[in-house]
N, C-alpha and C positions, 0 to 999 in steps of 0.2 A: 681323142681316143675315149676320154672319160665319158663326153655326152654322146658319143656313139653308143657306149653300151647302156647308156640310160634310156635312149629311145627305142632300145632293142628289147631292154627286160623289164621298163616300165610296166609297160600293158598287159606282159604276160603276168607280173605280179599283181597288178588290179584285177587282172580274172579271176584269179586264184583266191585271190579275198572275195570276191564277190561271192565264186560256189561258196565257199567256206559259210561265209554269214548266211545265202539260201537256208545250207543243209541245219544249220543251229537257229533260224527261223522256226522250217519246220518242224523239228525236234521237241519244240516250246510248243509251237499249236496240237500235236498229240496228247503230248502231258498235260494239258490243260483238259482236255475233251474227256480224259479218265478220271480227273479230279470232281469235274461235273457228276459224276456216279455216285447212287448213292448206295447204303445196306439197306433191303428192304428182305422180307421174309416170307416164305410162302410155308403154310402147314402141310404137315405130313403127316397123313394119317398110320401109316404103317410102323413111323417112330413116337408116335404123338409127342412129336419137337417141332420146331418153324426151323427152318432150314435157310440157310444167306445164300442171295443171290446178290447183282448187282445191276443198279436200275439209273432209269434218267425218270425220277420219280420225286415229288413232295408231299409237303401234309397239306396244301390248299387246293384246289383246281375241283373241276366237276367231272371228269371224265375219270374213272377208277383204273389207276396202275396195275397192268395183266403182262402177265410171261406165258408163254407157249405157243403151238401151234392153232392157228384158227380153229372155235368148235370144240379146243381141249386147251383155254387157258386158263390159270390159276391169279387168282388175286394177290397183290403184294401187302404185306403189311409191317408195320412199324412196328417193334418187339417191346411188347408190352411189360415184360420182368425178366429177370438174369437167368431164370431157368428155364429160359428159351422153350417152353408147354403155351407160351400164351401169346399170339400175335394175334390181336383186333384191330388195331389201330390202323384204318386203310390211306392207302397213300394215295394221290392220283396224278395224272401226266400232266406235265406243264406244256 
């Protein structure tokens, strides 16, 4: 009787572990891809403050870090002092 029911709810419980670690799998590889993000700043001229966005952007590479629409994109920069007036420091895409 006893290894009847073991051959009957085995496998239903090995599945159920299986979804289970899938779903906390992918869970970790989201949070991971947001961690990659970094604070990068773009000026505004209307507040003359740099403004936080959030970039997959560094301080080395050749190609310059930009947000927007093609034709109307804004440079990103690393914030150069606490009163957020001065961002020069350009970031660029890895």
């Amino acid at each position: 009787m006893k290894t009847n029911f073991l051959r009957k709810t085995l496998p239903i419980g090995v599945g159920m572990m299986a979804v289970a670690f899938a779903f906390a799998t992918e869970s970790k590889t989201s949070q991971n891809s947001e961690e990659e993000a970094m604070t990068g700043y773009i000026y505004n001229s209307a507040t003359n403050h740099c403004d936080e966005v959030k970039v997959d952007c560094n301080l080395t590479g050749s190609i310059p870090c930009t947000i927007g629409e093609i034709g109307n994109e804004q440079d990103v920069f690393e914030l150069r002092d606490s009163s957020e007036t001065s961002c020069t420091i350009p970031l660029y895409r890895q």
